[in-house]
N, C-alpha and C positions, 0 to 999 in steps of 0.2 A: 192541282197545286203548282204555282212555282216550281221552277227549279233553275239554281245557277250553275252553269256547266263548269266553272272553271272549281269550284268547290267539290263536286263531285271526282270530278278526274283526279285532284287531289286526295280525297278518300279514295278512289282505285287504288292510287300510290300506294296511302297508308294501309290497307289492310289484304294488297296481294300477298300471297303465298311465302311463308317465309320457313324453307328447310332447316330450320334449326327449333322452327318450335311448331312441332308437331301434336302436341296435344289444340283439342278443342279451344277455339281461342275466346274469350270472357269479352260479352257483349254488354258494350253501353251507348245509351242513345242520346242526343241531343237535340233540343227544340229552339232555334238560334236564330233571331232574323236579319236578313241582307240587307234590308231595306226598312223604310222607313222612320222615326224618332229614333231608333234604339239601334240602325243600321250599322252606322258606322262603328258602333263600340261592338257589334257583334260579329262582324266582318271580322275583328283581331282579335276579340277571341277566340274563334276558332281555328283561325291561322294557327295561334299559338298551342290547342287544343291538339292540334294533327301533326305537329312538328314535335309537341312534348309524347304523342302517344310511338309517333316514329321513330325518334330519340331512344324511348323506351324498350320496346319490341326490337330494336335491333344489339341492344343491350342484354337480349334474353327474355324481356317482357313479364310478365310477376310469378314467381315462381315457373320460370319456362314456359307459360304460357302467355301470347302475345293479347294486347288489349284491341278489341274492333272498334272503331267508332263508329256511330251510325248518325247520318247529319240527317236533317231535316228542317228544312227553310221555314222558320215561323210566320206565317203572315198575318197571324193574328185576326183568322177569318175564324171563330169556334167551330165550325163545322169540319173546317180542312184539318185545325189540331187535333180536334176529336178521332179524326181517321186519322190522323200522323200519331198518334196517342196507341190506338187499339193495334195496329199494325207492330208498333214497336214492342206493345205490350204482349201481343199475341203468336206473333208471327217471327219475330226476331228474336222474343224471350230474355230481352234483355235482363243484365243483372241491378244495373243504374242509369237514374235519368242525369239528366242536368237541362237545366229552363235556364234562357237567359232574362225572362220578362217576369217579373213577380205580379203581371197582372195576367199571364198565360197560365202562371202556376196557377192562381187564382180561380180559375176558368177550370182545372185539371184536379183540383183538388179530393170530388170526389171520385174521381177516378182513379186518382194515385192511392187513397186509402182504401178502398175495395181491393186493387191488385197489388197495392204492399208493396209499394215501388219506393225506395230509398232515392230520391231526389234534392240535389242540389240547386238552389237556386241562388243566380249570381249576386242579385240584392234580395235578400228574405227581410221582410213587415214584420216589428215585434210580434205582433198578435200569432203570426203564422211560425214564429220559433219557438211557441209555447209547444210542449212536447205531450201534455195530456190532449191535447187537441188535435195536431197537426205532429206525431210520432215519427210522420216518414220523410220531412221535410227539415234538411240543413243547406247550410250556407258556408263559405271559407271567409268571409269578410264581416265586420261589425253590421247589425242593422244599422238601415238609415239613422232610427231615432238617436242610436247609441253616437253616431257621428257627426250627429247635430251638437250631442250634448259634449262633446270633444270639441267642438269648435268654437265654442260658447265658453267652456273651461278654457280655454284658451284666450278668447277675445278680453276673457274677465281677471285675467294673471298677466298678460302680454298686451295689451294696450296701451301703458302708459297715459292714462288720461285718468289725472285724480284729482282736480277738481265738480266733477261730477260725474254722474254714471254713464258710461258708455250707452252711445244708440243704436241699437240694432232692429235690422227689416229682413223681412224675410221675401224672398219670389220663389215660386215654385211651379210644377206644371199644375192642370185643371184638376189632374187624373187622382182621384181618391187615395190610392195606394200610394203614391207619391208624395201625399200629403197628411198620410194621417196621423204622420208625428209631431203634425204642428202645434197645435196646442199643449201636449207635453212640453216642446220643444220651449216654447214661451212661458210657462210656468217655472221651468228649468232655469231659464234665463233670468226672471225676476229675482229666481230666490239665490246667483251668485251676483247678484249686484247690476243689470244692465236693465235699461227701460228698451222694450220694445216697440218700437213706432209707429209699425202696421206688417200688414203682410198679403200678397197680392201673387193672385193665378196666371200663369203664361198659357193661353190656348195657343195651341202650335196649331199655325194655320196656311205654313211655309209648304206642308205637303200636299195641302191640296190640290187639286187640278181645276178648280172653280176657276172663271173668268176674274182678277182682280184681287185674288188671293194674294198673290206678294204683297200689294198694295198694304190690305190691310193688315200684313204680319205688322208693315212697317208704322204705321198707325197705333198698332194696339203696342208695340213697343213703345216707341214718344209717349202714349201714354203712361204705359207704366212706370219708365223713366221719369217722368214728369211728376207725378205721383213720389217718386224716390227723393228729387230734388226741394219739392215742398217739404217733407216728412227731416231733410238732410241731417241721414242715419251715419254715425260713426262708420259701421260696416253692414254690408249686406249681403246674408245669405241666399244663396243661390243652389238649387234644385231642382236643377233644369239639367239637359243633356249638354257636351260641351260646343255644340253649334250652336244650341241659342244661348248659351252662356256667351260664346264670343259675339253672338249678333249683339248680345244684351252690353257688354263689356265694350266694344267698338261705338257704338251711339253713345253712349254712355259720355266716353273721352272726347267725342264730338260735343256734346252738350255742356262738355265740362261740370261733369259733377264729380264730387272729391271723396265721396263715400268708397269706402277699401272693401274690395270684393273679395270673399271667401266661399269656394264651393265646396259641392259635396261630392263623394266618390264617384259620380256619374258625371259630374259637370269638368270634374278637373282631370284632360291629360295634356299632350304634347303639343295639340294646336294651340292650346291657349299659348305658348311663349311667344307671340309678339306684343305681350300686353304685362311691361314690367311691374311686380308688386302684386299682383292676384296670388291670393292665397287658396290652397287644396287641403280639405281634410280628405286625405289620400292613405288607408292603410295599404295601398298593392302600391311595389318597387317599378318606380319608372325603368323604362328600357333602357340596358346597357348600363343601371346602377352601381356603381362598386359593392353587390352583398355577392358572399356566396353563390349562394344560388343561382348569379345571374351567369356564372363562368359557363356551364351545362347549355344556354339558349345563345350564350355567344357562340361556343361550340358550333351548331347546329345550325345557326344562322351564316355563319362563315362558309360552311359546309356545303348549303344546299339553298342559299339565296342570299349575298355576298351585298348586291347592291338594294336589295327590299329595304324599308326602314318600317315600322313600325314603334305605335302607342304601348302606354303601362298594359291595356286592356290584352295586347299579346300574351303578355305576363302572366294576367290573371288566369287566361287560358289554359296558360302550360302549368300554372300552379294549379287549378282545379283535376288537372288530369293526375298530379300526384297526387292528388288527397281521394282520387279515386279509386291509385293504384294501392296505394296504400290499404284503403278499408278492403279492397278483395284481396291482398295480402294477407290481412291480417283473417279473411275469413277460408282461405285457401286448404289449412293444415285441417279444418274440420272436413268430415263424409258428408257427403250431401249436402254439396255450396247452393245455399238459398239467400234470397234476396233477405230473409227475415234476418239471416247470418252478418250480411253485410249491414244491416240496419243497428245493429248491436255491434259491428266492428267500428263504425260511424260516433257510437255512442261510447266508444272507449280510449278516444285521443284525449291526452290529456299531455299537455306546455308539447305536443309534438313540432317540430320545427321544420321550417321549409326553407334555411339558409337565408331567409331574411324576406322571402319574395313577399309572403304575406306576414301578417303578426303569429305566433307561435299556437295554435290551433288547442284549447281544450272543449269538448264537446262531451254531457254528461245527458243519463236520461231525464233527466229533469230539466234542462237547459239547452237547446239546442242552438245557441249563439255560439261562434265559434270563439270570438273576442270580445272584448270591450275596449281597444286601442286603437290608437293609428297615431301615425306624425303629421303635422303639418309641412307640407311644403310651400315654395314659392318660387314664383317665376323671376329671377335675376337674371339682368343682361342677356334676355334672349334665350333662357337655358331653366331647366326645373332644378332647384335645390331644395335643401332642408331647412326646413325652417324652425324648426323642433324636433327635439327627438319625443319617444311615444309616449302620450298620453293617455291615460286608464282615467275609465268614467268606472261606480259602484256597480255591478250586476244585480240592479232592485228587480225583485220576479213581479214586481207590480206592472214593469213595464210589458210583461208577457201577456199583460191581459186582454 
């Protein structure tokens, strides 16, 4: 398997020896990848991950005992997770996972419900937060579906075009799980008033190492751009990561097409600001936000890496490891701390808040969404702002199914 040195040494850092908390210290794992589609936002998540669990543990750590983290380079090989899987499961004993790939989770599933591993996963699939099905599996952010249909509520209140209905397109990646809110997504759309125009797959073909591979990312771009500008959609959603969103968002302006891009939580963070007027259905606080919350990673960032910068996805990092700290927390005061304890601590936030980093957390046995909100933001003069404040889609359990 992989491994990236400068990550690890990092984990040395965070989980040597620390004389103040001397009890056994509360093991959790993560399945994260460095590279490839999902690389870059996974790179700052755990940055943020290791800096929030550091933060923590020096702090005291959850009831004086300090949090481990345990990384593990996802490479999205099934054979290599499967042994990063049983190792963690078995060997390390962890108390909780976190997945950053909802198609790793995918792959893990029955794994995680045979060993009753209470699992986080960064973007969680309606179908996968239905709780009679998928019990051991939450998320800290809205599903994809639910932030399509935020964006949509949005395009169809904030538009300003009332002589006819708004047009909206959808681009997304190949990948099934990426996609399988589309058709909700479109049926959603119809029924607050917008016509949908079409909606069209990005195979990311940037990573390959085939002879002629750039060539035809760039190709199959033009094309689908080209496609966009026939179709010429009011706005167009994007479900892509935010490299090819700016691949997608750069030709774009080349071509001169006038369609207003709006992404999705994966596609919108920090790089896209040289591209003024791109909108983000973004429920996680950009870096250095004025909320709450953000005073603590400024903290810590000043502290122990001054000139780093980092994306929102840092954020998300350090907010995952509170909502981690929090459910062994909350399972601590019980004898005999069991993963199943934590699965039921998991299932007992309700409006818990995290200073603003994410939307305010309720998670019940029967719903394992953590929200249904997020703001809109946008990219002005170079810089991310607000472009809304938060938005609430209905919690239909139909979408669970």
């Amino acid at each position: 398997m992989r491994k990236t040195f400068v990550f690890f040494f990092l984990l040395f850092i965070l989980i040597r020896p620390n004389t103040c908390l001397s009890q056994p210290a509360l093991k959790v794992g993560t399945l994260t990848p460095f590279s490839g589609r999902m690389g870059d936002a996974g790179r700052e998540s755990v940055r943020g991950m290791l800096d929030a669990a550091r933060s923590l543990n020096q702090r005291g750590g959850v009831n004086g005992r300090r949090v481990e983290i345990i990384l593990v380079d996802d490479t999205f090989q099934p054979a290599e997770i499967i042994a990063a899987f049983r190792k963690l499961n078995e060997v390390d004993n962890i108390l909780l996972l976190h997945i950053y790939s909802s198609v790793t989770a995918q792959t893990l599933i029955p794994h995680i419900q045979l060993s009753r591993i209470p699992t986080l996963v960064s973007s969680l699939p309606s179908p996968l937060a239905n709780p009679s099905r998928h019990p051991y599996l939450f998320s800290i952010i809205p599903t994809p579906l639910d932030l399509a249909k935020i964006g949509i509520t949005f395009i169809s209140e904030k538009s300003n075009i009332k002589v006819r209905k708004p047009k909206l397109a959808f681009i997304g990646s190949s990948d099934y799980l990426d996609q399988h809110f589309l058709e909700e997504a479109k049926m959603y759309a119809k029924t607050v008033g917008l016509d949908v125009e079409l909606d069209v797959a990005f195979t990311d073909l940037s990573l390959s190492k085939e002879p002629g591979s750039s060539d035809r990312t760039v190709k199959q771009i033009t094309s689908i751009l080209s496609a966009i500008g026939q179709a010429n959609p009011d706005f167009t959603y994007l479900s892509l990561n935010a490299r090819e969103a700016s691949a997608l968002i750069q030709e774009g302006k080349k071509m001169g097409l006038k369609t207003r891009w709006i992404c999705n939580s994966r596609a919108f963070d920090e790089s896209l600001t040289p591209y003024d007027g791109v909108l983000g259905v973004q429920p996680i606080s950009f870096f250095g936000e004025g909320v709450p919350g953000m005073a603590e990673i400024r903290e810590a960032h000043q502290k122990w890496h001054t000139y780093d910068t980092h994306t929102l996805f840092y954020v998300e990092g350090w907010a995952t490891v509170l909502v981690m700290a929090e459910a062994l927390g909350r399972s601590l005061p019980e004898q005999q701390l069991s993963r199943e304890k934590v699965r039921k601590s998991m299932e007992s936030f309700r409006n818990y808040v995290l200073g603003g980093l994410v939307p305010p957390l309720t998670i019940s046995p029967d719903d394992h969404r953590p929200s249904v909100e997020s703001r809109i933001l946008v990219i002005k003069d170079g810089k991310i702002s607000v472009q809304s404040s938060f938005i609430s889609v209905p919690r239909e359990k139909k979408n669970l199914q």
